[in-house]
PDBQT receptor file of N, H, CA, C and O in Angstrom, charges set to zero:
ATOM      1  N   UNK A   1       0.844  -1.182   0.000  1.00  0.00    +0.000 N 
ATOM      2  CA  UNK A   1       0.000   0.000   0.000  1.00  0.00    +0.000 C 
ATOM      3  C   UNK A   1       0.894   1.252   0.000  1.00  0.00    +0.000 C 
ATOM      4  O   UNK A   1       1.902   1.322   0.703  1.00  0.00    +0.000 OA
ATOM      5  N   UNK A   2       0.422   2.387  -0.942  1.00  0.00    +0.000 N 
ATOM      6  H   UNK A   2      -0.396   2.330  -1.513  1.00  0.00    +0.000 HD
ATOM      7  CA  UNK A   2       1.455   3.231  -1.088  1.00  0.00    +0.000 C 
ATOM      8  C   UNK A   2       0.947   4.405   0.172  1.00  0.00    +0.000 C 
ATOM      9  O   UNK A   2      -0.224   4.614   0.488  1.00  0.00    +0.000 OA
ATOM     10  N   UNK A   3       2.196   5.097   0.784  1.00  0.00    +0.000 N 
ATOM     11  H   UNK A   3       3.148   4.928   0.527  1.00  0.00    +0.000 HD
ATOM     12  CA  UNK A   3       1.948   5.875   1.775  1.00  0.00    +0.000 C 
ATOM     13  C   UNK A   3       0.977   7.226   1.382  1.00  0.00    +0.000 C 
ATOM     14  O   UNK A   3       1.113   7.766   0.285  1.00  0.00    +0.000 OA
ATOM     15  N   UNK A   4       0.362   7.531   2.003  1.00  0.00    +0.000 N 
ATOM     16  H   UNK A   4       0.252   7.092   2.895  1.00  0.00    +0.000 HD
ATOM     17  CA  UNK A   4      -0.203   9.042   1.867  1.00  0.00    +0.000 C 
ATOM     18  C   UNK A   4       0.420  10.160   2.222  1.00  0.00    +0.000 C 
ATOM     19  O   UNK A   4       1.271  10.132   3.111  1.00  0.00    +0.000 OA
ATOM     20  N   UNK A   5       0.069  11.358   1.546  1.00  0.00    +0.000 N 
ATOM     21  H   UNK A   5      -0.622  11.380   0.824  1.00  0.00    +0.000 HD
ATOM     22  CA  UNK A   5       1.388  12.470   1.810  1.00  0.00    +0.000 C 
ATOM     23  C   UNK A   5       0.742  12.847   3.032  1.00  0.00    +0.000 C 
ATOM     24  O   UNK A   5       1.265  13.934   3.279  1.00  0.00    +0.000 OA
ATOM     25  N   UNK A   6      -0.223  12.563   4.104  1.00  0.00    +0.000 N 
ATOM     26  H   UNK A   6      -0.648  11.680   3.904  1.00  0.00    +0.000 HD
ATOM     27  CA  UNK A   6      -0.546  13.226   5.446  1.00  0.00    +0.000 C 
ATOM     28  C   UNK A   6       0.374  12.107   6.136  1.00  0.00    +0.000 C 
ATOM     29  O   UNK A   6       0.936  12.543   7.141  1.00  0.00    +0.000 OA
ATOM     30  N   UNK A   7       0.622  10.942   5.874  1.00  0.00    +0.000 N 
ATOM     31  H   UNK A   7       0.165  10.588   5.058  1.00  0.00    +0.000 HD
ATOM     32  CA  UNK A   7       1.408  10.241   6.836  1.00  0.00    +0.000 C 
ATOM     33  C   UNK A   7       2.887  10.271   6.306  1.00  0.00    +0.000 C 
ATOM     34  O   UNK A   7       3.796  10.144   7.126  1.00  0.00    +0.000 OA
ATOM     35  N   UNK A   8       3.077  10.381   5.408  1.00  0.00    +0.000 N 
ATOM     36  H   UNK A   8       2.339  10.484   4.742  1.00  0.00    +0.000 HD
ATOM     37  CA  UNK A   8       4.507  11.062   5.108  1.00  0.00    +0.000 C 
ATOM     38  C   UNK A   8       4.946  12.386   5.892  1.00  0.00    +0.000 C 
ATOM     39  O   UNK A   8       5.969  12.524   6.564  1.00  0.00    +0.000 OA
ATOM     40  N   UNK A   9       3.909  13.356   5.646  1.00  0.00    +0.000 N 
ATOM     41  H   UNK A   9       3.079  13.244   5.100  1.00  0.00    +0.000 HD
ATOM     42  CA  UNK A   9       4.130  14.587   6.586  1.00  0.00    +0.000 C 
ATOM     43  C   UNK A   9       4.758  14.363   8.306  1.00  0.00    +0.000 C 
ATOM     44  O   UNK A   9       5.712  14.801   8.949  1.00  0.00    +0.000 OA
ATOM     45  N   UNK A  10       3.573  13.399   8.568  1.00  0.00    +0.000 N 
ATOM     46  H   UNK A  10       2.798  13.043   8.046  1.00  0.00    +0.000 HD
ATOM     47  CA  UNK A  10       3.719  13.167   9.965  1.00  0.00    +0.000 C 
ATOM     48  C   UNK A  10       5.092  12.534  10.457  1.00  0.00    +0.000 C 
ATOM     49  O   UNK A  10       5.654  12.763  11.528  1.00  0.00    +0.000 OA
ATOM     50  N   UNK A  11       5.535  11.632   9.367  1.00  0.00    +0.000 N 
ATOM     51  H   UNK A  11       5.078  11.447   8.497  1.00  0.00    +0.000 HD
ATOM     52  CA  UNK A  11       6.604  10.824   9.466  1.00  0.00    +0.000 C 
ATOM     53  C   UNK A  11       8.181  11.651   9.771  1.00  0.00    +0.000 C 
ATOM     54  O   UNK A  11       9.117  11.345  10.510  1.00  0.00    +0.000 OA
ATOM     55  N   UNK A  12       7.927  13.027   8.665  1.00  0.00    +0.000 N 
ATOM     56  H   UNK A  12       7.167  13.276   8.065  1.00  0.00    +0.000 HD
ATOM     57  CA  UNK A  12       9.115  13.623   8.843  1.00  0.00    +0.000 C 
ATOM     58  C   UNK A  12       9.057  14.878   9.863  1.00  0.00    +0.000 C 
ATOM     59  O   UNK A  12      10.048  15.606   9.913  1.00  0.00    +0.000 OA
ATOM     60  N   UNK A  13       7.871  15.177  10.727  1.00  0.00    +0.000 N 
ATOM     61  H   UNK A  13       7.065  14.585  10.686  1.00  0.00    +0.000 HD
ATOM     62  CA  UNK A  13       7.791  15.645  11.964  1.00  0.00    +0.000 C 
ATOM     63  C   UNK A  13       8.498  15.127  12.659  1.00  0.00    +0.000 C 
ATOM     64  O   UNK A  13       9.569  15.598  13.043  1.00  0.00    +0.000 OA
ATOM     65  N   UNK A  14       7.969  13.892  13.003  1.00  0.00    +0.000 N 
ATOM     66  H   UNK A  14       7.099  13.509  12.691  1.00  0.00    +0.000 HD
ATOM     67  CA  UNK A  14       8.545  12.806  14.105  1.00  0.00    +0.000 C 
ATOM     68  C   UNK A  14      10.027  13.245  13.716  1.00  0.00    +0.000 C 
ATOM     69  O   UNK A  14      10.566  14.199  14.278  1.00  0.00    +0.000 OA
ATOM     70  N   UNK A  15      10.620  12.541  12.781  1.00  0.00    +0.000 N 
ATOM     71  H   UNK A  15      10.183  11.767  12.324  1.00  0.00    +0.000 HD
ATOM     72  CA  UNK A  15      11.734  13.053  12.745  1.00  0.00    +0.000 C 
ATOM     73  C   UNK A  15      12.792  14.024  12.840  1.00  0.00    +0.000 C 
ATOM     74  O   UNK A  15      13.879  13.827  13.384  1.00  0.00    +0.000 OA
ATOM     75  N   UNK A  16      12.381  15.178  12.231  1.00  0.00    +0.000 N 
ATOM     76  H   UNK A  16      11.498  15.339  11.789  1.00  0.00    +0.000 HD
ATOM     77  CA  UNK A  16      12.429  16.704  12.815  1.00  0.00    +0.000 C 
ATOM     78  C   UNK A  16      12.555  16.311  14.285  1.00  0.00    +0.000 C 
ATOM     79  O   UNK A  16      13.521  16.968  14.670  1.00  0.00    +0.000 OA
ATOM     80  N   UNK A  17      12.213  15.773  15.054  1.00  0.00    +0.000 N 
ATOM     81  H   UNK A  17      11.428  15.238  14.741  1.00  0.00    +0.000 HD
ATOM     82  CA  UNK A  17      12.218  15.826  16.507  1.00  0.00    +0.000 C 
ATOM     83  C   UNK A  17      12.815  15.670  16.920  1.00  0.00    +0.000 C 
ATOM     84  O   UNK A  17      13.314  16.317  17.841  1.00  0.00    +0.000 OA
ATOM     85  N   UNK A  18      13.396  13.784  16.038  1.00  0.00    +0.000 N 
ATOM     86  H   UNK A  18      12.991  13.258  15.290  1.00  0.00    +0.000 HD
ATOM     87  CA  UNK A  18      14.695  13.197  16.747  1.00  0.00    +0.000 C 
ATOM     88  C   UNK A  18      15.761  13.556  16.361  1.00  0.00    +0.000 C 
ATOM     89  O   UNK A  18      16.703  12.894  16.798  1.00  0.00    +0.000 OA
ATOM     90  N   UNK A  19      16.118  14.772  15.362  1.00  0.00    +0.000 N 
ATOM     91  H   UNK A  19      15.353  15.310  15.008  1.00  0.00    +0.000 HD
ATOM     92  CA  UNK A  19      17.042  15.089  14.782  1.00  0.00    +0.000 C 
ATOM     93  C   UNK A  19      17.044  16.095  15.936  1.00  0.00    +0.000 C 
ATOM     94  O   UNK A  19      17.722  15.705  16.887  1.00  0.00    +0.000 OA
ATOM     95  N   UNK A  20      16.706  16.789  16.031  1.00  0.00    +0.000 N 
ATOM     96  H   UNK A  20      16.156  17.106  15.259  1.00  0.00    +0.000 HD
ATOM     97  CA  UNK A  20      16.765  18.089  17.264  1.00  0.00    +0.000 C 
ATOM     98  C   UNK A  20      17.033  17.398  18.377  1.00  0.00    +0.000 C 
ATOM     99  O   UNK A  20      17.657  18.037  19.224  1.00  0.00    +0.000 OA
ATOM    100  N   UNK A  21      16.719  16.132  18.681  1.00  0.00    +0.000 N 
ATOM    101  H   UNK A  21      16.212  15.612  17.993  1.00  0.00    +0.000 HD
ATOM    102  CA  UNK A  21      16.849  15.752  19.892  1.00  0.00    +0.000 C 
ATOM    103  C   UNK A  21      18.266  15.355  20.173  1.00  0.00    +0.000 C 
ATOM    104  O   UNK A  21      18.934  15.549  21.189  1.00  0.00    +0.000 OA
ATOM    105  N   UNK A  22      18.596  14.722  18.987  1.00  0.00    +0.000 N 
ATOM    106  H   UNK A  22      18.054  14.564  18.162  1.00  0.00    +0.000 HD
ATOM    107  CA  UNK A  22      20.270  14.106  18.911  1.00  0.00    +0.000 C 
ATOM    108  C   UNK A  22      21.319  15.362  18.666  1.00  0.00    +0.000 C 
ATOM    109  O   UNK A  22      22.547  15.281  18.676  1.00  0.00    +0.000 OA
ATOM    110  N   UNK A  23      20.454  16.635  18.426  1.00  0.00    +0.000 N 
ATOM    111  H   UNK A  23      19.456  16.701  18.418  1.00  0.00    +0.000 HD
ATOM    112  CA  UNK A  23      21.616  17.736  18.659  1.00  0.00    +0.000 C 
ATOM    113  C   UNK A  23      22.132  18.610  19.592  1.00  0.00    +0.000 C 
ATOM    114  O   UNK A  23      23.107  19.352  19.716  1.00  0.00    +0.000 OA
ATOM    115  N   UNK A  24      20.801  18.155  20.424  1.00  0.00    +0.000 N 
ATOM    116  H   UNK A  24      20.009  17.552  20.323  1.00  0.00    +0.000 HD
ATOM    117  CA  UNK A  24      20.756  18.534  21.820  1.00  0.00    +0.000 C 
ATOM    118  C   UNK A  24      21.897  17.850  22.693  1.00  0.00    +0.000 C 
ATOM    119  O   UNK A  24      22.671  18.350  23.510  1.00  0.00    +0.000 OA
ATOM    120  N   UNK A  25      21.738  16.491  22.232  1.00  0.00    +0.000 N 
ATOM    121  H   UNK A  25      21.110  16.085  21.569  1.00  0.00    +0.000 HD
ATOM    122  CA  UNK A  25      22.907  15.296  23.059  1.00  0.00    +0.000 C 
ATOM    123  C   UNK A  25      24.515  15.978  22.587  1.00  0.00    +0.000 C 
ATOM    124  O   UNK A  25      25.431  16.080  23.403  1.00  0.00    +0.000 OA
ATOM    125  N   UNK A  26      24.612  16.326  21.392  1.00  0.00    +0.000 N 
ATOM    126  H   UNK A  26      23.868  16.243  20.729  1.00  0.00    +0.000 HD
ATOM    127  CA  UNK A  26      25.759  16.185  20.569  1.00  0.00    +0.000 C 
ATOM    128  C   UNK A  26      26.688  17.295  21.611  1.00  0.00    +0.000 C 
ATOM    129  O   UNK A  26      26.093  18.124  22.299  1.00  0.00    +0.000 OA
ATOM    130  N   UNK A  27      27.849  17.208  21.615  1.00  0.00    +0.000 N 
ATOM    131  H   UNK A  27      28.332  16.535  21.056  1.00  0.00    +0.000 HD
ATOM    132  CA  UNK A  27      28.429  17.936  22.870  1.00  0.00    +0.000 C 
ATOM    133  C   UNK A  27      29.283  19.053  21.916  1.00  0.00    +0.000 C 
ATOM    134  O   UNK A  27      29.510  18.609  20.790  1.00  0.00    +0.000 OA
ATOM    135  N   UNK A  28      29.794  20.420  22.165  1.00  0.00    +0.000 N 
ATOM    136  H   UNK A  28      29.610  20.781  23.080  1.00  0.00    +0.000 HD
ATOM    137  CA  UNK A  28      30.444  20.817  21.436  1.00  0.00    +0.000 C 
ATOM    138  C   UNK A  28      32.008  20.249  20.722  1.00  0.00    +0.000 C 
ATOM    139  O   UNK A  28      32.535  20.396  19.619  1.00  0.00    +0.000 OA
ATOM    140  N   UNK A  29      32.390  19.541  21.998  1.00  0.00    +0.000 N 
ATOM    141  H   UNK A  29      31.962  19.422  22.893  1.00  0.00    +0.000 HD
ATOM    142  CA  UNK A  29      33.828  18.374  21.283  1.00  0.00    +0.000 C 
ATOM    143  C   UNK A  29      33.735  17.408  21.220  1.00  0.00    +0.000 C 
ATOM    144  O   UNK A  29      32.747  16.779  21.599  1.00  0.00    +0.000 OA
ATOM    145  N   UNK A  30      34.685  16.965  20.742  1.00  0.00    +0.000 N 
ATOM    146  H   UNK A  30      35.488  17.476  20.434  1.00  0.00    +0.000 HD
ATOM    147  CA  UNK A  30      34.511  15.445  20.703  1.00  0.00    +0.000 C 
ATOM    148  C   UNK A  30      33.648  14.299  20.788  1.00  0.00    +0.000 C 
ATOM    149  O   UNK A  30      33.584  13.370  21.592  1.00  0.00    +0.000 OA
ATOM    150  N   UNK A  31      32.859  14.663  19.532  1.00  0.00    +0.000 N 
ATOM    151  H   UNK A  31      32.910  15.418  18.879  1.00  0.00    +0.000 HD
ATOM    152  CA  UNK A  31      31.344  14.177  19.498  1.00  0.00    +0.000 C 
ATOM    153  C   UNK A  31      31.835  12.804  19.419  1.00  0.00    +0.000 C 
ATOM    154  O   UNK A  31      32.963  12.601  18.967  1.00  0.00    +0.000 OA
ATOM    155  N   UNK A  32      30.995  11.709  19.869  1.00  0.00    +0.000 N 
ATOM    156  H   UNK A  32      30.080  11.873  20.236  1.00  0.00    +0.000 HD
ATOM    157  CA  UNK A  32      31.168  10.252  19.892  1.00  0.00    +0.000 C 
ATOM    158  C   UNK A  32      31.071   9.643  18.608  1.00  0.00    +0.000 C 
ATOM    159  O   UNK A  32      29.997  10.180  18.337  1.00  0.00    +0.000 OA
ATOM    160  N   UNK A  33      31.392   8.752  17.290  1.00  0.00    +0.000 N 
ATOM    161  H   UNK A  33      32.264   8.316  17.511  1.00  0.00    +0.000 HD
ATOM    162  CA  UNK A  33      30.721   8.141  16.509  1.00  0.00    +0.000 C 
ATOM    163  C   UNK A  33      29.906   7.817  15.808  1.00  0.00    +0.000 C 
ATOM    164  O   UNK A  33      29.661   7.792  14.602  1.00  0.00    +0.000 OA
ATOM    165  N   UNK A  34      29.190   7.376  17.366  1.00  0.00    +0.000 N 
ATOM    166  H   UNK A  34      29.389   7.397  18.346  1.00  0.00    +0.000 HD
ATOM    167  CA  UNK A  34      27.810   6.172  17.444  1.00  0.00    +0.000 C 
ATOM    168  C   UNK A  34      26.463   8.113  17.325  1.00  0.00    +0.000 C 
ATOM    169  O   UNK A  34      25.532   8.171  16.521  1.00  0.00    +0.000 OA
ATOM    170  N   UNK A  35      26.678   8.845  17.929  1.00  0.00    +0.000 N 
ATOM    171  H   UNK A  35      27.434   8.798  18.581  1.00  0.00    +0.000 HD
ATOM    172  CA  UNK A  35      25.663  10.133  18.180  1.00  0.00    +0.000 C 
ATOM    173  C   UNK A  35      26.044  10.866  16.571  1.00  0.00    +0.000 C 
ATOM    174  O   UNK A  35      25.191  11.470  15.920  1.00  0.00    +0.000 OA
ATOM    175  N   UNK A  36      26.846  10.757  16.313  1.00  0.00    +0.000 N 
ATOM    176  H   UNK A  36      27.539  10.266  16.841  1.00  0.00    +0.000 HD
ATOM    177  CA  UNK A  36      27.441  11.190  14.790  1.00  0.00    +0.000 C 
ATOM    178  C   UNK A  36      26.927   9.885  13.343  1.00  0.00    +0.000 C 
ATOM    179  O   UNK A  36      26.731  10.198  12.168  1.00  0.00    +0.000 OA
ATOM    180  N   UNK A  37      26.851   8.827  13.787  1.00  0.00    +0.000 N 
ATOM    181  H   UNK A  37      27.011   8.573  14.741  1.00  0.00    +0.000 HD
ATOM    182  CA  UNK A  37      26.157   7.679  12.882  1.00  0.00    +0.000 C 
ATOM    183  C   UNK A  37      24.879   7.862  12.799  1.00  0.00    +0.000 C 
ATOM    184  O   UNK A  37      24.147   7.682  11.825  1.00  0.00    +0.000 OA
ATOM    185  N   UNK A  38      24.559   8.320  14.118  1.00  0.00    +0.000 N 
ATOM    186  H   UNK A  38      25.154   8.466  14.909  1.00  0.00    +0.000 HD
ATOM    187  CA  UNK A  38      22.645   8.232  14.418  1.00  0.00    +0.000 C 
ATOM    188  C   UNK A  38      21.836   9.341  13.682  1.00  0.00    +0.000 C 
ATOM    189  O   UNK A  38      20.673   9.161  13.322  1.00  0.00    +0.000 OA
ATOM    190  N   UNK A  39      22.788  10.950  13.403  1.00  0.00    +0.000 N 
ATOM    191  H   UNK A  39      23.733  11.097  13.696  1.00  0.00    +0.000 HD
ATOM    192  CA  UNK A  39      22.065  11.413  12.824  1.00  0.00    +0.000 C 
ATOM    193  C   UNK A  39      22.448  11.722  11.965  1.00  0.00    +0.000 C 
ATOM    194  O   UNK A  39      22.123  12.874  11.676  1.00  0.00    +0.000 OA
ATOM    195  N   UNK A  40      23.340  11.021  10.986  1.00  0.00    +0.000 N 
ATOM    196  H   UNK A  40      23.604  10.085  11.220  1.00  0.00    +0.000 HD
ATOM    197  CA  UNK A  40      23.238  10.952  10.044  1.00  0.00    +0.000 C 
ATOM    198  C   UNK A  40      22.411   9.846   9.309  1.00  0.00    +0.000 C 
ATOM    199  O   UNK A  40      21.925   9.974   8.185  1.00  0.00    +0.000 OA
ATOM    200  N   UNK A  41      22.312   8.623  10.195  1.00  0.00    +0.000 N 
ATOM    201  H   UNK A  41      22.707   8.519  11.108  1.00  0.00    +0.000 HD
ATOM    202  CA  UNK A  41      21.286   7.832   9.363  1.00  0.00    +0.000 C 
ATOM    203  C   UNK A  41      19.699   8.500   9.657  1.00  0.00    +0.000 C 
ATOM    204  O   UNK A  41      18.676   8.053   9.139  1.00  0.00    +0.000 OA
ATOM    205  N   UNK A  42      19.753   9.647  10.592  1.00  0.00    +0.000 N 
ATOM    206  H   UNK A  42      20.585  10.009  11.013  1.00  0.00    +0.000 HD
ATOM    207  CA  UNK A  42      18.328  10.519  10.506  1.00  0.00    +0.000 C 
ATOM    208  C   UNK A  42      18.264  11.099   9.982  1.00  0.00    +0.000 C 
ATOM    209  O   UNK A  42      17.126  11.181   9.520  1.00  0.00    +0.000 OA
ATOM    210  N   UNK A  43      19.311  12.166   9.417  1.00  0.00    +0.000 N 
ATOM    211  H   UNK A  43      20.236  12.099   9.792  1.00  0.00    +0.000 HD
ATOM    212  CA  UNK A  43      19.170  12.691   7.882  1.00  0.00    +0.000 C 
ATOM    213  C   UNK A  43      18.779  12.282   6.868  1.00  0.00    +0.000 C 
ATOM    214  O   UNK A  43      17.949  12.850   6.158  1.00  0.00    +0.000 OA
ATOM    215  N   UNK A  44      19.530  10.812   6.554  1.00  0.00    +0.000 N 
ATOM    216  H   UNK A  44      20.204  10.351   7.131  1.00  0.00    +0.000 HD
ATOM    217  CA  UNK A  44      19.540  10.304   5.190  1.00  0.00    +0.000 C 
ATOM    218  C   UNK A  44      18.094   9.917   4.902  1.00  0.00    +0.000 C 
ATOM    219  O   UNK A  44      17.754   9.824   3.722  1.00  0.00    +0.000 OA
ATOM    220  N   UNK A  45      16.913   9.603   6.201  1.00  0.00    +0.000 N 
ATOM    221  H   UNK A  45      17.189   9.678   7.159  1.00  0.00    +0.000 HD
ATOM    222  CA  UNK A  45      16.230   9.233   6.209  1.00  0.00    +0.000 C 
ATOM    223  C   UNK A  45      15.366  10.383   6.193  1.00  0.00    +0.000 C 
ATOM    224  O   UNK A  45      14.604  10.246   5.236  1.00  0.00    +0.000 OA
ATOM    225  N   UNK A  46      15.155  11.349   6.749  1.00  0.00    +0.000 N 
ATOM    226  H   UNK A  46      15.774  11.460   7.527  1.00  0.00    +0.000 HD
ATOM    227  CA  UNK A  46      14.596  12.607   6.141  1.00  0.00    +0.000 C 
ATOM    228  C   UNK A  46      15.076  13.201   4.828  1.00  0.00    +0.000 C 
ATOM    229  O   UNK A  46      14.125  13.867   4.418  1.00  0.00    +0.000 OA
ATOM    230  N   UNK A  47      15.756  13.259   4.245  1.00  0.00    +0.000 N 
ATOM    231  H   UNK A  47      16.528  12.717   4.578  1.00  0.00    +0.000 HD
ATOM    232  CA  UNK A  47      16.056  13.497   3.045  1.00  0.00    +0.000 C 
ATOM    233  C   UNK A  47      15.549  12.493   2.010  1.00  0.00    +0.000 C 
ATOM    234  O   UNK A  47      15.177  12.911   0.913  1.00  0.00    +0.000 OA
ATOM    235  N   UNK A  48      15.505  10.859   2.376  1.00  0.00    +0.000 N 
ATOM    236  H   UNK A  48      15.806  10.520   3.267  1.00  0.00    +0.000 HD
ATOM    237  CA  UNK A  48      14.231  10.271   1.422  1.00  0.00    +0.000 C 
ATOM    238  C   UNK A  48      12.899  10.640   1.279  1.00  0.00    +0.000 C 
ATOM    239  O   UNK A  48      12.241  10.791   0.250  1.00  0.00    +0.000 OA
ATOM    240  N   UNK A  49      12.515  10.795   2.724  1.00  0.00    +0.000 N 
ATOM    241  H   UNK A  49      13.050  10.672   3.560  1.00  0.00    +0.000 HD
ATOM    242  CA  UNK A  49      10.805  11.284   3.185  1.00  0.00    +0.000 C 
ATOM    243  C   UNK A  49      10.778  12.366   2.604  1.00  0.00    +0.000 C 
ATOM    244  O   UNK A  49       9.786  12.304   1.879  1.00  0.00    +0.000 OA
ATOM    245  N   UNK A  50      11.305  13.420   2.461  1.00  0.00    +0.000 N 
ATOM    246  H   UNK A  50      12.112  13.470   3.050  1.00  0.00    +0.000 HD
ATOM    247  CA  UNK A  50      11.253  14.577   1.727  1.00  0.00    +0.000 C 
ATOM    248  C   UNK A  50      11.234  14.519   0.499  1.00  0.00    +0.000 C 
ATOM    249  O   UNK A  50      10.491  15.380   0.026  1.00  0.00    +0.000 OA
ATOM    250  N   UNK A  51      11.848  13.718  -0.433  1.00  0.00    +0.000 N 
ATOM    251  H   UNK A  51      12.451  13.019  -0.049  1.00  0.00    +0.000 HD
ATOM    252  CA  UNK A  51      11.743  13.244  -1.770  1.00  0.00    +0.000 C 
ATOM    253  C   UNK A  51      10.807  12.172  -2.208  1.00  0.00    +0.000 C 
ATOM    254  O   UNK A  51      10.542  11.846  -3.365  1.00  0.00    +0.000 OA
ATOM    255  N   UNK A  52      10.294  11.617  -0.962  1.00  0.00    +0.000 N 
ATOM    256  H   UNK A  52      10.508  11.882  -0.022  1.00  0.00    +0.000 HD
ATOM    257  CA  UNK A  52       9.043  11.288  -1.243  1.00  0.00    +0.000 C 
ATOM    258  C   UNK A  52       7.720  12.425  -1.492  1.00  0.00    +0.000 C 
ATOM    259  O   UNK A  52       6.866  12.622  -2.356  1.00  0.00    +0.000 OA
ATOM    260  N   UNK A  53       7.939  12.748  -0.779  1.00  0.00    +0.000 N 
ATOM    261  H   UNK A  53       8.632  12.587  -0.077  1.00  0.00    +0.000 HD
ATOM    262  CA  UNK A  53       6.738  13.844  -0.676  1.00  0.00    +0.000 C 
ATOM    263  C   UNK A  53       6.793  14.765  -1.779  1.00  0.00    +0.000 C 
ATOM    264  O   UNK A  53       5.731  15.049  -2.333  1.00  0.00    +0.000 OA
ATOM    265  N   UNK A  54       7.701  15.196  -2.120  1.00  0.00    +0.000 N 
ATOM    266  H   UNK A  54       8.564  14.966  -1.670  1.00  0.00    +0.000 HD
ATOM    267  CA  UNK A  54       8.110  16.086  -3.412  1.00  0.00    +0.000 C 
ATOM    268  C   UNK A  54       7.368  15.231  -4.418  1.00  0.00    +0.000 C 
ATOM    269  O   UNK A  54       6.337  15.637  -4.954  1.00  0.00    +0.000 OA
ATOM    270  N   UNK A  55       8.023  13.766  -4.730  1.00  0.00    +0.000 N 
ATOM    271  H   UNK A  55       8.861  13.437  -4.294  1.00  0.00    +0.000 HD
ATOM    272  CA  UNK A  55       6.877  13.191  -5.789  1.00  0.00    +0.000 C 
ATOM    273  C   UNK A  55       5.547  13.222  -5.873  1.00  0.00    +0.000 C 
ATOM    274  O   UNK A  55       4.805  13.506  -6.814  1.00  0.00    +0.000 OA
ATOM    275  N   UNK A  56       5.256  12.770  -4.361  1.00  0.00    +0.000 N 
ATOM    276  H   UNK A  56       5.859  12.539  -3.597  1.00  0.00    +0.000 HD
ATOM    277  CA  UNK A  56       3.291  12.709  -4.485  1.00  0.00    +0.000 C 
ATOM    278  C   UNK A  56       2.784  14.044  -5.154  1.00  0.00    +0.000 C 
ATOM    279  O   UNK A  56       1.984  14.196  -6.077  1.00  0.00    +0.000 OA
ATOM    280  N   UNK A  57       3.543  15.036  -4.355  1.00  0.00    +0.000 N 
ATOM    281  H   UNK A  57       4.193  14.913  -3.605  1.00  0.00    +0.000 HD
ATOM    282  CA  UNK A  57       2.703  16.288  -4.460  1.00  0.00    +0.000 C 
ATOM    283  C   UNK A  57       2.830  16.587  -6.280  1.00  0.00    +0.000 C 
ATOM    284  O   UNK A  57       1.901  17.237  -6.759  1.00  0.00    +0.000 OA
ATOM    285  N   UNK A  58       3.298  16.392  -6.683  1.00  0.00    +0.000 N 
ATOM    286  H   UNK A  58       4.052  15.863  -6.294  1.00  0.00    +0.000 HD
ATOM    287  CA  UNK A  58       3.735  16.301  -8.274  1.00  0.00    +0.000 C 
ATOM    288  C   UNK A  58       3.039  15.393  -9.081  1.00  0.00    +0.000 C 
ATOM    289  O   UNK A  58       2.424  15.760 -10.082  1.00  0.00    +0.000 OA
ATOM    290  N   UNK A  59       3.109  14.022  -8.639  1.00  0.00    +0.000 N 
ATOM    291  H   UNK A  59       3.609  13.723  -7.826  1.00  0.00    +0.000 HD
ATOM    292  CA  UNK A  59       2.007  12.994  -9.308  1.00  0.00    +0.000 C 
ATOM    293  C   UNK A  59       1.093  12.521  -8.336  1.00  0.00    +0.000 C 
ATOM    294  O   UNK A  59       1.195  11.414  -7.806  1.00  0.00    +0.000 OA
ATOM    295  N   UNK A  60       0.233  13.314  -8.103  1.00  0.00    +0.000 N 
ATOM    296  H   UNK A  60       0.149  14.212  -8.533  1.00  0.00    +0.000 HD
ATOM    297  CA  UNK A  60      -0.651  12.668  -6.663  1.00  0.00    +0.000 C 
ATOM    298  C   UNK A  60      -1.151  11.384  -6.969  1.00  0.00    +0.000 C 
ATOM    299  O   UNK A  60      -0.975  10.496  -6.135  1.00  0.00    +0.000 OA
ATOM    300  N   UNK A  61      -1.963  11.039  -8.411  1.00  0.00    +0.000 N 
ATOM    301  H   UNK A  61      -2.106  11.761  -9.088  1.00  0.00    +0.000 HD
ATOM    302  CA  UNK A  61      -2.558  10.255  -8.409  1.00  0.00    +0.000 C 
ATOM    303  C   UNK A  61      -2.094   8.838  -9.358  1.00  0.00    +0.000 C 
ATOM    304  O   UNK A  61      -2.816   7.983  -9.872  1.00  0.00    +0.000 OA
ATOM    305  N   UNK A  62      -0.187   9.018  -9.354  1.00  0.00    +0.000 N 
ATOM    306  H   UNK A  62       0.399   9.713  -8.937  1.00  0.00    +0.000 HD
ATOM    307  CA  UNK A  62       0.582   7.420  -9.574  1.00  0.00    +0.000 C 
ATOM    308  C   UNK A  62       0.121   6.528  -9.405  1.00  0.00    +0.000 C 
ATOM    309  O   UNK A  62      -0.783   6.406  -8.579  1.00  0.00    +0.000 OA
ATOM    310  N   UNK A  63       0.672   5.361 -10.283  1.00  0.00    +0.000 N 
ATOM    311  H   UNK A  63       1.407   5.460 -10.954  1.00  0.00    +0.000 HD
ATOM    312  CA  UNK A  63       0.152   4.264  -9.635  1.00  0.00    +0.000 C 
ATOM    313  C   UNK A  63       0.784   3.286  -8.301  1.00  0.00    +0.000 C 
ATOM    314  O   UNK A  63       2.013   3.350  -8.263  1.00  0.00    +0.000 OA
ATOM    315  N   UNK A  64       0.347   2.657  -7.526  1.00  0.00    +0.000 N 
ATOM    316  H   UNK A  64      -0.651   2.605  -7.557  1.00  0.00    +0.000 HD
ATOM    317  CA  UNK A  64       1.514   2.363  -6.487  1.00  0.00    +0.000 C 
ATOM    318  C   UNK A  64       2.389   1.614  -6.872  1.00  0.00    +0.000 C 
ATOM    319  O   UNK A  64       3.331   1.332  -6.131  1.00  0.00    +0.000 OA
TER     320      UNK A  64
């Protein structure tokens, strides 16, 4: 089932969140790795959701 752009929306809220949240953790030095892995795999993952959404809104009515 293909996603809807209101739960796509919602999806990259949530995220927005945890990205703010992991920058909150991030210390000004010597950031750890593992807090440096995490948001970048939360980026990469908002940056799909966002290019999702860019499509729907463009071909709303694709096929799935």
């Amino acid at each position: 089932m293909k996603p809807d752009l209101k739960n796509l929306e919602d999806k990259l809220e949530k995220l927005d969140e945890k990205i703010a949240e992991v920058n909150k953790r991030m210390p000004a030095h010597s950031v750890k790795p593992t807090i440096m892995t995490e948001l970048f795999e939360l980026e990469d993952e908002r940056d799909a959701l966002e290019k999702q959404i860019m499509e729907l809104k463009k071909n709303p009515k694709s096929p799935a």
